[in-house]
N, C-alpha and C positions, 0 to 999 in steps of 0.2 A: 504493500500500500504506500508505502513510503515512494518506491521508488516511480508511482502512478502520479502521488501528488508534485512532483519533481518534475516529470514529464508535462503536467499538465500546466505547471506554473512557466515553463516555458514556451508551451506552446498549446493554450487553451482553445484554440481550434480545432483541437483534433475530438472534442465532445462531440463536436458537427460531422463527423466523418462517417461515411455510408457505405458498408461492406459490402463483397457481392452478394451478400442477401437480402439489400436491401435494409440492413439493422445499421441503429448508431451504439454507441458502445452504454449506452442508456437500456436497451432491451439485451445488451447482453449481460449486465447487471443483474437485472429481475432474471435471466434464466437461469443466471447461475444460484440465483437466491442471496448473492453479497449485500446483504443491508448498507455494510460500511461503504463499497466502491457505489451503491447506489447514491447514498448522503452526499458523498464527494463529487459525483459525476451534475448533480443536483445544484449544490454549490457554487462549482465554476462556472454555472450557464448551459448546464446542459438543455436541449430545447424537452420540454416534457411534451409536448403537442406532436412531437417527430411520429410518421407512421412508419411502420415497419411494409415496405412494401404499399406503398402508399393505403392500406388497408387496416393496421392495427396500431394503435397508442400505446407506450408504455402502458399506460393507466389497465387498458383493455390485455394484453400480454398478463401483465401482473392477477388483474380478476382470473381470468381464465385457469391460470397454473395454481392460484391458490394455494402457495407457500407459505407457510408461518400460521401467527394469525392475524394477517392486516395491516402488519406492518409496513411494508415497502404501498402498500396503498395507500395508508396513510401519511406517508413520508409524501408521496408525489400529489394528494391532495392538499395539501399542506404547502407547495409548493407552484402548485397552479392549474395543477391537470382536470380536465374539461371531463364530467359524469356525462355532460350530455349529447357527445360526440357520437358520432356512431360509424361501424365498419359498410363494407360494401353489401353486405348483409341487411343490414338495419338494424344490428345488435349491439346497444352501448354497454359499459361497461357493469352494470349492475346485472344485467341479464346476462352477462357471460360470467360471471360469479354465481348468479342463480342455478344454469346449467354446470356449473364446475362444484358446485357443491353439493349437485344430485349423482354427481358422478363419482364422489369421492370415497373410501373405506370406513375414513376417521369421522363416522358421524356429530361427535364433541367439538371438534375442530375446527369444521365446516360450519357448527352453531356460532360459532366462537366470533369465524371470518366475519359470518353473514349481521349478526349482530352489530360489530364494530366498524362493518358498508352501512349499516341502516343510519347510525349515529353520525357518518360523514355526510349522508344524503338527505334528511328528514328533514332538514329546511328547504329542499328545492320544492317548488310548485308542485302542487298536485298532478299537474299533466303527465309525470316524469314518472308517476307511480304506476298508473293504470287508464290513458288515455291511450287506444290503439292509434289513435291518429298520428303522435309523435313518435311512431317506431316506422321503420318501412318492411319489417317484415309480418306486421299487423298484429303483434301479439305483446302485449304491455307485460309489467313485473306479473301484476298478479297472474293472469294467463299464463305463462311461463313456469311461473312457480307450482299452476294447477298439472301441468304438464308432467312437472319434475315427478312425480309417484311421490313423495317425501311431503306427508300433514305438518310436520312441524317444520319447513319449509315454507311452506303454504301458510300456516299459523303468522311467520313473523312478520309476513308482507301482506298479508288481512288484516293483524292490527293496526296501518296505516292506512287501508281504503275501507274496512267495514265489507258489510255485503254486497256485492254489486250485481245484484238479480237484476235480470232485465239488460245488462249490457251484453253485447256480442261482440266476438271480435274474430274476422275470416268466418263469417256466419255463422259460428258455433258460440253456444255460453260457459261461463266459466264448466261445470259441470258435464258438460260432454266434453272439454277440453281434458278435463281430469278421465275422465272413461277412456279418452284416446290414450293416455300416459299406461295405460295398462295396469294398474294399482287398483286393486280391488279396498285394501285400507281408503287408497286415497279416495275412491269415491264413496264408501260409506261414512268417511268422514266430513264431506262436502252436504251429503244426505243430514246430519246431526247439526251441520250448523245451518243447515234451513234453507240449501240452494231447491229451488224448483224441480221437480221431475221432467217439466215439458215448459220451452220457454217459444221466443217466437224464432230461433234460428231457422238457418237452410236445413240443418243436420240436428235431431234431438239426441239424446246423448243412447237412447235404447238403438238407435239406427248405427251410431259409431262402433257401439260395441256388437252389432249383429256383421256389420262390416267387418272387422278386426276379429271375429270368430272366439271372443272371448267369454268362454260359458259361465265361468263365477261374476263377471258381473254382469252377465245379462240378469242371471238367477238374481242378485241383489237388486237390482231396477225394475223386475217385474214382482218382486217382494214390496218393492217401494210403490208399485202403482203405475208403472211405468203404461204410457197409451198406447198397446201395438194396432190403434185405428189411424196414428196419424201418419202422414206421409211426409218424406224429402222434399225435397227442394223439385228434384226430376222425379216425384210425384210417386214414389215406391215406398213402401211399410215395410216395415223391418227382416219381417218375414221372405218377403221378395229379395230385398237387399242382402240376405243370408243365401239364398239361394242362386243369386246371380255371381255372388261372388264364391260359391261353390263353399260354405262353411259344412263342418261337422253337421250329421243327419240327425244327431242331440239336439244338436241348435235349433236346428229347421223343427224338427218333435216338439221342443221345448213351447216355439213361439206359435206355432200349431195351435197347442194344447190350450193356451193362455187366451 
């Protein structure tokens, strides 16, 4: 480190310098997980806005790998880095934290991250939480996090928007978002805190899961009440949509029977 800070006092230009991959020596910081060389690299001017490939921020690099707990996030918030950027995708950094902590072994950990993102972010507007309009790939924190299969995931980014029955977002509602995630916890969880069985989407969440061929939670959504009279968008009941997409003969029996 020593001999970094020595290089760098003579020639503080080279923070600015673009590997051939695209990286400045800012995102090779965060890969290696160096808190220290990141502090320093932060220090002399490193630009925090740099995209790695003109498509990822440090800030976004750092969410994703979820090293530590939040430290080097916090370090480059603390320093300038922009929450509300977003990649080529339309994924800003809080949402590549949400997926990277559904992804993750260390479930304590990943509470740990997500909690000490929440407290850098809780003063941005509302939009930033759950407006699909400001994402481009139409799907806000909460949405995302209903994806994630992980309730208590879902729990710490509900307690900033409450319930948001009646929103859609890519025509689906939160609860058939969470059906498409494949989590049967998650969606009788979404069930207990009071989301709708049948909302106005394209897709109700019994038609996602007769698509996806997933039997335990069809069985929990038609325990719940679920309408096998209503139809898609392209005007088919679930029953159909199970058979067109060629599911298990269970399946097709099940929504028969019901």
């Amino acid at each position: 480190m020593k001999q970094l800070k020595s290089i760098l006092s003579h020639a503080p230009h080279l923070v600015k310098q673009i590997d051939e991959h695209g990286r400045i020596p800012l995102h090779e910081a965060i890969g290696k997980g160096d808190l220290e060389m990141l502090r320093l690299l932060l220090e002399v001017g490193s630009p925090v806005e740099a995209m790695k490939r003109g498509d990822w921020t440090p800030l976004m690099q750092a969410c994703a790998q979820m090293q530590g707990e939040g430290e080097e996030i916090a370090l480059l918030t603390q320093f300038g880095a922009d929450w509300r950027r977003r990649n080529r995708e339309g994924w800003t950094p809080f949402q590549l934290a949400i997926r990277a902590a559904a992804s993750t072994e260390d479930e304590e950990k990943a509470k740990r991250t997500i909690i000490t993102i929440i407290k850098l972010v809780e003063h941005l507007d509302p939009i930033y939480w759950w407006d699909s309009r400001a994402f481009n790939n139409g799907r806000s924190c909460l949405f995302t996090a209903a994806r994630s299969g992980f309730p208590w995931l879902f729990d710490l980014i509900h307690a900033h928007t409450g319930l948001a029955i009646g929103r859609l977002e890519q025509g689906m509602g939160v609860l058939a978002n969470a059906v498409a995630s494949g989590s049967a916890s998650m969606v009788k969880h979404l069930l207990s805190l009071g989301y709708p069985m049948n909302d106005q989407g394209d897709w109700q969440p019994i038609h996602v899961a007769a698509a996806s061929g997933n039997l335990p939670i069809v069985r929990i959504l038609l325990e719940a009440g679920a309408d096998l009279r209503v139809r898609s968008r392209e005007g088919y009941t679930a029953q159909e949509i199970a058979e067109k997409t060629r599911q298990s003969s269970e399946i097709i029996t099940l929504l028969k029977s019901n």
